[in-house]
C-alpha positions in Angstrom: -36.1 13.3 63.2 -34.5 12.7 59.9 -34.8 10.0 57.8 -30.9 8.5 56.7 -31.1 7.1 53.2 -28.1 4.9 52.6 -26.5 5.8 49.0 -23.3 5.2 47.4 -21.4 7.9 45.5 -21.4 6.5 42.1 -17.2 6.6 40.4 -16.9 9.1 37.7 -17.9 7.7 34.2 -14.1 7.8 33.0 -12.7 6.2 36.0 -15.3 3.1 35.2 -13.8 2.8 31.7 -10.6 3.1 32.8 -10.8 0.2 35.4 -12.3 -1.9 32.2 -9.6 -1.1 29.4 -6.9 -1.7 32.8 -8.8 -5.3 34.0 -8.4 -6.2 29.8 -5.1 -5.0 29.1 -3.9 -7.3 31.8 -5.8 -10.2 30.3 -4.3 -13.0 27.4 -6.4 -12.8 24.3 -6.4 -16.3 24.8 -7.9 -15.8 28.1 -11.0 -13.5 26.4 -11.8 -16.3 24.2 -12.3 -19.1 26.5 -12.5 -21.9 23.6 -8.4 -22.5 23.2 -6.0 -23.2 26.5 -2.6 -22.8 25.6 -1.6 -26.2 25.4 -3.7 -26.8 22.2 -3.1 -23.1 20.2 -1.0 -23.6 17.9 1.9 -20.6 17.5 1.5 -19.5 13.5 4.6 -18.8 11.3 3.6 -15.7 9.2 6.5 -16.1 7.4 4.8 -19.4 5.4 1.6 -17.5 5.0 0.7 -17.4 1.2 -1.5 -15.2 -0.2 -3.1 -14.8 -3.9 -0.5 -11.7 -4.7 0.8 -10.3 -8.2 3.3 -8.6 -6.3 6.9 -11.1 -6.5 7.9 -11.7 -3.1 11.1 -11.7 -4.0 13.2 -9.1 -6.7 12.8 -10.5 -10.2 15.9 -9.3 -12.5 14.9 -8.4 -15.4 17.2 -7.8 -18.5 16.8 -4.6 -20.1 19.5 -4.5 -22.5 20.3 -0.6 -24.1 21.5 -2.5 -27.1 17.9 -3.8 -28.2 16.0 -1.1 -28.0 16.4 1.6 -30.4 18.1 4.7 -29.1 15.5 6.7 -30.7 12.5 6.5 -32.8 11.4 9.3 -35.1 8.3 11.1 -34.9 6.4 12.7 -37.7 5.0 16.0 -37.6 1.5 14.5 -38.2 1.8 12.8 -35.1 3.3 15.5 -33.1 0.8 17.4 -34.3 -2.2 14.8 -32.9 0.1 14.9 -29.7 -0.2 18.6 -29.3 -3.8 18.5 -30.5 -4.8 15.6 -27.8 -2.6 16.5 -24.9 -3.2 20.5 -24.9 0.6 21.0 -25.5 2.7 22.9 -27.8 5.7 21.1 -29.1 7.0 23.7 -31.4 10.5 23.9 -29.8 13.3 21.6 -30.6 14.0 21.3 -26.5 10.0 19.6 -26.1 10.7 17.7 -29.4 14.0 15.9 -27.8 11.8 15.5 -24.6 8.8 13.8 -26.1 11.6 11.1 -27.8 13.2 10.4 -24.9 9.9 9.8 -23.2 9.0 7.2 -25.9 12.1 5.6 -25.8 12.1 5.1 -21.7 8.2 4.0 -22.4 10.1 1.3 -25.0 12.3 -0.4 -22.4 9.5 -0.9 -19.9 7.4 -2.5 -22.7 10.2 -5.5 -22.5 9.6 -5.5 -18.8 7.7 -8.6 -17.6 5.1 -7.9 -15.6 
């Protein structure tokens, strides 16, 4: 005779997960938790959440006038000289010379910037 031992074919260990993630994804997450019913959660309006920020929540104008600043500052050759000598760069032509006073004047106007 032969013995018969009962046994069950155990699912395949993805079709168990799947069955969890599918029996959750139909749940509330108010229904996990078990402490709120819906009666007593209150809906929150993330539009009056306020958080510590330095970024404006809204645009600030600022007034950056042309006629304040001035259109363009002069640079010695001592300090272009320190420029080239600190940043690596030759600024022997008259086309890198224009360049590095128009940078310092756009640098200018963002100094009256408030931010």
């Amino acid at each position: 005779d032969m013995i018969r031992i009962p046994f069950r074919l155990r699912p395949p260990p993805g079709r168990t997960l799947h069955s969890l993630v599918r029996t959750f994804a139909s749940t509330k997450p108010a229904d996990l938790s078990g402490t709120q019913d819906k009666s007593t959660r209150q809906k929150i309006n993330f539009h009056e959440l306020k958080h510590p920020s330095k970024v404006p929540q809204r645009p600030n104008k600022s007034t950056i006038d042309g006629q304040s600043t001035p259109t363009r500052i002069p640079v010695d050759t001592q300090t272009v000289q320190l420029l080239e000598r600190l940043s690596l760069v030759d600024l022997d032509s008259a086309e890198a010379h224009r360049t590095l006073e128009d940078a310092i004047e756009f640098a200018s106007q963002i100094l009256s910037v408030d931010t």
